[in-house]
C-alpha positions in Angstrom: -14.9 2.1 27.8 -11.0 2.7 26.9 -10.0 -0.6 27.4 -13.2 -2.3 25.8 -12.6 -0.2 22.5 -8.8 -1.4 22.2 -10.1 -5.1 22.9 -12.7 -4.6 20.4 -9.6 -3.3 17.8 -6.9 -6.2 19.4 -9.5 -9.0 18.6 -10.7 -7.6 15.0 -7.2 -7.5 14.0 -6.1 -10.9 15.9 -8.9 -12.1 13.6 -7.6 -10.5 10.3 -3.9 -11.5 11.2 -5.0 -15.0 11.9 -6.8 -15.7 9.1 -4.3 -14.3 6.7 -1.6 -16.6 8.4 -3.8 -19.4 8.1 -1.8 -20.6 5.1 1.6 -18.8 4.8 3.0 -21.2 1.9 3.6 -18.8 -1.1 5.9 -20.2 -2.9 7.5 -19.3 -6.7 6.6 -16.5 -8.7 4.0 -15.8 -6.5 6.2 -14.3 -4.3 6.6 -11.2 -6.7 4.0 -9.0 -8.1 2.6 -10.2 -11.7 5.1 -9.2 -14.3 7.8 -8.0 -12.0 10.6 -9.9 -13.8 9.5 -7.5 -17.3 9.3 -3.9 -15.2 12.2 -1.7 -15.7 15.3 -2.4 -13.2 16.6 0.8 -12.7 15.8 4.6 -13.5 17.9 4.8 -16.7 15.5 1.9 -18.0 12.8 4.6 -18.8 12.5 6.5 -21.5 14.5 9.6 -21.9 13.0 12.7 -23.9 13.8 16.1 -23.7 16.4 15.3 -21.1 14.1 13.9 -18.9 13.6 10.3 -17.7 9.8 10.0 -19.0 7.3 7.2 -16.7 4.0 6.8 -17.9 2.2 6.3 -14.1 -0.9 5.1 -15.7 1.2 1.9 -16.8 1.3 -1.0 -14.5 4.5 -2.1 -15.5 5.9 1.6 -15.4 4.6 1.8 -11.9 5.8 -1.1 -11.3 9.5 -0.4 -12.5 8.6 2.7 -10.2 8.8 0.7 -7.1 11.7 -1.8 -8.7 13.8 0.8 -9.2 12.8 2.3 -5.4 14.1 -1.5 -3.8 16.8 -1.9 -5.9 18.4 1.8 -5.1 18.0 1.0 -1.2 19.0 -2.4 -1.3 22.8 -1.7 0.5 20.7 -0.1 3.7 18.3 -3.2 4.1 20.9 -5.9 3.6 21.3 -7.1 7.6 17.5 -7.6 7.6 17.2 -10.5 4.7 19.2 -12.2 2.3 18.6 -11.1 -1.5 16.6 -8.2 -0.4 13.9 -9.9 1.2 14.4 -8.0 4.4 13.3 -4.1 3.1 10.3 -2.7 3.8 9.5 -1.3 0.9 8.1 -4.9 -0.8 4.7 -4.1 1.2 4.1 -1.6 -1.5 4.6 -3.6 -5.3 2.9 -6.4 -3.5 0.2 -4.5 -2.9 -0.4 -2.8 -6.3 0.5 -6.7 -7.6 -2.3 -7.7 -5.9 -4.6 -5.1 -7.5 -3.9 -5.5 -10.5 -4.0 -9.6 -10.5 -7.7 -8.9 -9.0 -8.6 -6.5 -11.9 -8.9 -3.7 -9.5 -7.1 -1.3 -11.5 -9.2 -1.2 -14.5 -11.7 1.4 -15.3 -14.8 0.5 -13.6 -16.5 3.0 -15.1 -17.4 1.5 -18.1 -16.3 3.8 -20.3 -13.3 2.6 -21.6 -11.5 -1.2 -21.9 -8.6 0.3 -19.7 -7.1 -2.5 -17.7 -9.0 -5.4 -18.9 -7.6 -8.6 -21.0 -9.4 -7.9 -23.9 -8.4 -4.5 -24.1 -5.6 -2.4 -22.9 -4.4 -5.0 -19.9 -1.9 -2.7 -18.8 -3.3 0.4 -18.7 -4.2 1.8 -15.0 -7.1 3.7 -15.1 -7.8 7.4 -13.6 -11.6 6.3 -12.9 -10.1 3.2 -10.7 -10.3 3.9 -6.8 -8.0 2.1 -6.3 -5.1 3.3 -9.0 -5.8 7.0 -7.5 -5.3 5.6 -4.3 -2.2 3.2 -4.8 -0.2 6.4 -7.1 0.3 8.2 -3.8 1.7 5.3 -2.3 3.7 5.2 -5.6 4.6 8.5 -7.2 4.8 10.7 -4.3 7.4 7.8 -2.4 9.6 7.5 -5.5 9.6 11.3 -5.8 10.3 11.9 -2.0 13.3 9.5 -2.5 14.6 11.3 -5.7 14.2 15.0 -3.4 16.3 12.9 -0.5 19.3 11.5 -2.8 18.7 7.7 -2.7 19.3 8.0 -6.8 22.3 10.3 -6.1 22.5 13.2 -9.1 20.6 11.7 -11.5 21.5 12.7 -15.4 18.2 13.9 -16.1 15.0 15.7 -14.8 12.2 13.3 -13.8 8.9 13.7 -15.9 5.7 11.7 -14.5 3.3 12.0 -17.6 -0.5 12.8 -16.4 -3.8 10.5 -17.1 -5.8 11.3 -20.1 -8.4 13.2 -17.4 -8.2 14.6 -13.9 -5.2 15.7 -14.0 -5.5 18.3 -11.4 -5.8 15.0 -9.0 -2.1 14.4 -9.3 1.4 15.6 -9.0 4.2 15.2 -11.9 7.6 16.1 -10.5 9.6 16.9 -7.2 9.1 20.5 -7.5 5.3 20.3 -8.5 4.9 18.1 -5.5 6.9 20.0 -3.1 4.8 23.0 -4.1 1.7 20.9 -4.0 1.7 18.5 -1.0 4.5 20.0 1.3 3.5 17.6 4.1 3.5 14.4 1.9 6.5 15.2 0.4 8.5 15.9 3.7 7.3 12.3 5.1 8.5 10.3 2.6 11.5 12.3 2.3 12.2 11.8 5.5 11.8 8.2 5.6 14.2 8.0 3.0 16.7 10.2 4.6 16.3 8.3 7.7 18.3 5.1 6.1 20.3 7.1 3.7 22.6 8.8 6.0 22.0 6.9 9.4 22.3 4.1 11.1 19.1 2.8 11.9 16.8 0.4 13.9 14.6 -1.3 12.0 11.9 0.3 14.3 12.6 3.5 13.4 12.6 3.1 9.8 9.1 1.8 9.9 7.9 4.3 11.9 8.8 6.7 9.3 7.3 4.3 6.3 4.0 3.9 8.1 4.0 7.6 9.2 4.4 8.3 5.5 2.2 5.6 4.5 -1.1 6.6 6.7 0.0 10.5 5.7 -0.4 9.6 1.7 -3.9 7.6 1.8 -5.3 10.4 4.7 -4.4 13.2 1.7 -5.7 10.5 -1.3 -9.3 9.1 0.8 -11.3 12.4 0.3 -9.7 13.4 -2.8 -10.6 9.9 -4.7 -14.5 9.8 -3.0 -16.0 10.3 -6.0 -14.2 7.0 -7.5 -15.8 4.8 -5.3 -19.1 5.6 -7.5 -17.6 3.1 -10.3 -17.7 0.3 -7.5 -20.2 -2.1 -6.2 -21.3 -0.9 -2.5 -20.0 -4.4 -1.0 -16.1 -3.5 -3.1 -16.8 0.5 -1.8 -16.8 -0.8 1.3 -14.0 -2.5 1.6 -11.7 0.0 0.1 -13.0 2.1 2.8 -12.2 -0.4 5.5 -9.2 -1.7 4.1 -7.7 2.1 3.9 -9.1 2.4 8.0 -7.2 -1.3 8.8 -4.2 0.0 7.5 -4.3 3.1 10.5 -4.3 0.1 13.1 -1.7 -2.1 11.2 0.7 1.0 10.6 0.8 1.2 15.0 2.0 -1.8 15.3 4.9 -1.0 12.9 4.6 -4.2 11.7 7.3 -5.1 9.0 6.1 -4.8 5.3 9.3 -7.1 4.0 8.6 -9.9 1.6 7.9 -12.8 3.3 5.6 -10.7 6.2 3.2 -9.0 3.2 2.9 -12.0 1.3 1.7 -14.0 4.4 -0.8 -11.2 4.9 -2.1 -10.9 1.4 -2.9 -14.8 0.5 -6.3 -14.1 2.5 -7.4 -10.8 0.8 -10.3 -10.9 -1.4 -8.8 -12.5 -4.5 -11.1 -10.4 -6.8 -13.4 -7.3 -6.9 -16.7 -7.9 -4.8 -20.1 -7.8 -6.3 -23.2 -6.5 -5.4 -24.5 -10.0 -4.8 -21.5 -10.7 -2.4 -22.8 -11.1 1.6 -20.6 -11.3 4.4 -19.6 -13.6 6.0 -21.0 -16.3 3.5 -19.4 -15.3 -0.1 -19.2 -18.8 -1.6 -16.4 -18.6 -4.1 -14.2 -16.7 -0.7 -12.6 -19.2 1.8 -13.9 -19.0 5.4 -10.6 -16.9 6.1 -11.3 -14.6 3.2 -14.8 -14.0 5.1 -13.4 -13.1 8.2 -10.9 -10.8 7.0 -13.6 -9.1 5.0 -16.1 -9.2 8.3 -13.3 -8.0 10.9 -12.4 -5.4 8.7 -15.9 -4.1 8.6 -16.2 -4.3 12.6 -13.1 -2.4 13.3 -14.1 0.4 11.0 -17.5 0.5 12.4 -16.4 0.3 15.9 -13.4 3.0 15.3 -16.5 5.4 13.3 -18.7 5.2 15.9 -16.6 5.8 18.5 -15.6 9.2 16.7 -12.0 7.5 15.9 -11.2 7.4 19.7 -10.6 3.6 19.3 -7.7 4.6 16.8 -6.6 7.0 19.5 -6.4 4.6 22.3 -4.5 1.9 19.9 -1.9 4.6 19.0 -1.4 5.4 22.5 -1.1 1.8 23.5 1.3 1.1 20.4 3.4 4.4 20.9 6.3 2.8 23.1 8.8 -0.1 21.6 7.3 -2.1 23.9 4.0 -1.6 23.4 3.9 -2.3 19.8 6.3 -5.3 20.3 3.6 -6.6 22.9 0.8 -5.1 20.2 2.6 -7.6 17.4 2.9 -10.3 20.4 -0.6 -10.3 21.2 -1.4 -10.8 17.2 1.5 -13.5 16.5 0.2 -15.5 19.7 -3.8 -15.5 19.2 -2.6 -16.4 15.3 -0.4 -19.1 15.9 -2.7 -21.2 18.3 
């Protein structure tokens, strides 16, 4: 049974790497998040009131300058791995919040407001968006757990995070208020960060510390967001859901999240927000590719929920050497190449 569960997760994943290698050409501005060139370059970019650097979280191009500002600061320790910064690992995360909001899946979906949308406030984030909650603790709580570790050095000012209009109680606003909050989150990230501050590190390492930080913020974020998935169609519900259990499997592999690797995976991800009418595998606006990342994503989280998440177990154990993971990555790389 052991060894038939991890086939069942190798070939689900050899099918969602596959497909979202199929065409690896991104080229030009697509290589950034939307807007990247206008988000704020560095910290003392923000605002300063009160003595205290002031981001507005529920701003794409704030959160974005977020996770600029996060690349930029630990450039120096990523510099071996790619020229002009390509190599750090951090780029898995903007390109993934670029890729929600080019898909319009950081708007309210509630109806209740024009938050997100062109025709109203395009670059407002809203608090009733799934996928928002989700991504700010894969945004906030990284860039505070840096600021905590010293990648900013002694900063001039306090840090203020200002809270959404509603639910406030969801989120965190500062390093102490998250330390107090979220111990566990806090230490993870933090660690990662202190890992290529004030080391010398292997690659490997330093993604094992982002993805154990990484799995850590959406396994605190899943049941506290449940309630968002409401605003969605069940077919986009879903796939958050399976999307957030694929990344558990990915994060084993410690596959690298640099530039060129994230945007090879993301040119096959659903290029906008699913519909109720949408049925896989045949959606007819979605490539075949799109389809089968969609599908294989549903099998895997099936497979891994009915099992009672002893296929996730297995793949851990089979990913929790060097070598297995490099084999683990192999085993993808080759089935996707052929």
């Amino acid at each position: 049974f052991g060894t038939h569960a991890l086939l069942v997760a190798t070939v689900t994943l050899s099918a969602v790497t596959a497909a979202t290698r199929g065409e690896n050409d991104v080229t030009g501005e697509d290589v950034y998040p939307p807007l990247w060139d206008l988000a704020p370059e560095n910290l003392l970019d923000f605002p300063v009131k009160d003595n205290k650097i002031v981001i507005s979280a529920w701003n794409y191009q704030d959160r974005l300058g977020v996770y600029k500002s996060l690349l930029n600061a630990s450039a120096k320790y990523f510099g071996a791995f790619g020229p002009q910064n390509s190599g750090n690992i951090l780029w898995g995360l903007p390109l993934q919040h670029g890729w929600q909001f080019r898909t319009g899946r950081l708007a309210d979906h509630s109806g209740g407001t024009s938050c997100g949308y062109e025709n109203g406030e395009l670059l407002c984030q809203s608090v009733r968006s799934w996928w928002s909650c989700m991504n700010y603790y894969l945004a906030i709580i990284p860039f505070l757990g840096a600021v905590e570790a010293g990648l900013f050095g002694q900063l001039p000012y306090e840090i203020e995070i200002l809270p959404p209009e509603e639910q406030k109680d969801d989120f965190c606003y500062s390093v102490k208020d998250c330390r107090s909050r979220m111990p566990k989150l806090m230490d993870d990230w933090k660690a990662f960060f202190e890992v290529n501050i004030f080391s010398s590190f292997k690659l490997d390492d330093a993604l094992g510390f982002m993805w154990k930080a990484h799995v850590t913020s959406i396994a605190y974020a899943l049941p506290k967001f449940q309630d968002r998935l409401k605003y969605l169609s069940d077919p986009e519900a879903n796939f958050g859901e399976d999307w957030a259990n694929g990344v558990d499997f990915i994060a084993a592999t410690h596959l690298s999240t640099d530039l060129p690797t994230t945007n090879n995976f993301q040119v096959f991800l659903p290029q906008r927000m699913l519909v109720e009418r949408d049925i896989l595998p045949s959606i007819s606006d979605f490539s075949p590719e799109q389809n089968q990342v969609l599908v294989s994503l549903r099998a895997l989280h099936k497979a891994n929920k009915l099992t009672g998440g002893l296929l996730l177990k297995l793949w851990r154990k089979a990913m929790s050497t060097e070598a297995g993971r490099k084999m683990g990555r192999k085993m993808i790389e080759s089935l996707t190449s052929s």
